[in-house]
C-alpha positions as CSV (number, residue, x, y, z in Angstrom):
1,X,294.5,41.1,215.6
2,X,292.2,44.2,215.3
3,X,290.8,43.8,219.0
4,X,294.5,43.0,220.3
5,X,295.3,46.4,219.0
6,X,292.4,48.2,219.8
7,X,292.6,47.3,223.4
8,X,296.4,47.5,223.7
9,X,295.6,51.1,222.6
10,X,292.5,51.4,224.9
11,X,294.3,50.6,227.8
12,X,297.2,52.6,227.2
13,X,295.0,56.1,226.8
14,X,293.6,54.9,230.3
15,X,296.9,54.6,232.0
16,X,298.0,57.7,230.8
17,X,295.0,59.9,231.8
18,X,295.1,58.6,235.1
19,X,298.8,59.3,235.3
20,X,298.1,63.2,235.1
21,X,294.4,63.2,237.1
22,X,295.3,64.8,240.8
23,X,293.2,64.2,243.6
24,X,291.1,66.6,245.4
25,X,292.8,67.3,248.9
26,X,290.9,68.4,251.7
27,X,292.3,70.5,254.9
28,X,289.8,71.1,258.0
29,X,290.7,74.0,260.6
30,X,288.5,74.1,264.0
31,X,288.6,76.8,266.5
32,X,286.5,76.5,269.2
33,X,286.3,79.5,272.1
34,X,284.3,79.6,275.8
35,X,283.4,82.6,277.9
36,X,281.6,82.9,280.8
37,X,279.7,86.2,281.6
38,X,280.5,86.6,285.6
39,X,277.7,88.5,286.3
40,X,275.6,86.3,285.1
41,X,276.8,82.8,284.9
42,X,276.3,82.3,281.2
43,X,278.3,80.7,278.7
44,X,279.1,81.6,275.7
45,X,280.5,79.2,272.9
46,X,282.0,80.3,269.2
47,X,283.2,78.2,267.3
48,X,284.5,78.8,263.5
49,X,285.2,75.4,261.3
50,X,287.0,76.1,257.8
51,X,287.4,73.5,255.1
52,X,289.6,74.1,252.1
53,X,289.4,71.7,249.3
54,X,292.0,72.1,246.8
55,X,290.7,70.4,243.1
56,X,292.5,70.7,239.8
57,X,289.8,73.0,238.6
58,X,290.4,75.5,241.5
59,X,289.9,75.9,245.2
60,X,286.7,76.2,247.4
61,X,286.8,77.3,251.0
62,X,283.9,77.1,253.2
63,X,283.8,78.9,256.5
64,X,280.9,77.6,259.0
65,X,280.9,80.1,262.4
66,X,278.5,78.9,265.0
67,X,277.7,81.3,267.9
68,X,275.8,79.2,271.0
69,X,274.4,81.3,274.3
70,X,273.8,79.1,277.4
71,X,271.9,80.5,280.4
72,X,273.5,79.1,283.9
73,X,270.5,77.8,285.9
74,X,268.5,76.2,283.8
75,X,271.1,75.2,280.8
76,X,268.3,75.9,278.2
77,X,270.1,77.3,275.0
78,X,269.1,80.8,274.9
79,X,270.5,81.9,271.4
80,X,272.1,79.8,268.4
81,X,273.7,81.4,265.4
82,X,275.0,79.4,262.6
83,X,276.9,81.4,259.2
84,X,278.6,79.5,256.1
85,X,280.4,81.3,254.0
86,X,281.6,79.3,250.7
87,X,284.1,80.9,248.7
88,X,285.1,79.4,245.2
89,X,288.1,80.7,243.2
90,X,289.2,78.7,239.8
91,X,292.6,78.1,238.8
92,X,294.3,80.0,236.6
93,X,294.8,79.2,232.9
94,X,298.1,78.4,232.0
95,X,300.0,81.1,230.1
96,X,300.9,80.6,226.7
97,X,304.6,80.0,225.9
98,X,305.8,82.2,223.4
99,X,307.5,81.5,220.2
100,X,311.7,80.7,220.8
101,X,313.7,83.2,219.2
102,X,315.6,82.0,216.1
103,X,319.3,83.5,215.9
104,X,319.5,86.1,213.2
105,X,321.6,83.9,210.2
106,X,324.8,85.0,210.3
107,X,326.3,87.2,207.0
């Protein structure tokens, strides 16, 4: 009977923690850009990929910018940049609720 209990008990504490748990969800932004220098002949690509993921605990952003030079004749890569940037802000703590006001008793 103890078990019975105990498990009846274990598996509603489960059920109702994973009622409230949210999921981490993820959004991904690409912007990619081309130029060509006319002099020249040379392309230039930049592209900027940012990934948000949004998590009970707070949100983190990371921003990836690549920066690619490609020379016309001989299509060897002449210069590759690459910056990430990861930004992390927590959530904010819930604010307390304040006491309700009581009516004054009336005299």
């Amino acid at each position: 009977m103890k078990k019975t209990l105990s498990a009846l008990v274990a598996v509603a504490v489960l059920s109702l923690g994973a009622a409230f748990a949210e999921e981490a969800k993820t959004q991904t932004k690409i912007e990619a850009k081309t130029t060509t220098n006319p002099v020249t002949g040379a392309t230039t690509e930049k592209s900027e990929k940012t990934t948000e993921v949004k998590t009970p605990a707070g949100k983190k952003t990371t921003k990836k910018k690549s920066h690619k030079k490609v020379t016309k004749k001989s299509g060897a890569v002449k210069s590759e940049t690459t910056k990430t940037e990861t930004v992390t802000s927590s959530a904010p703590a819930p604010a307390p609720k304040a006491p309700a006001a009581t009516p004054a008793p009336a005299k």
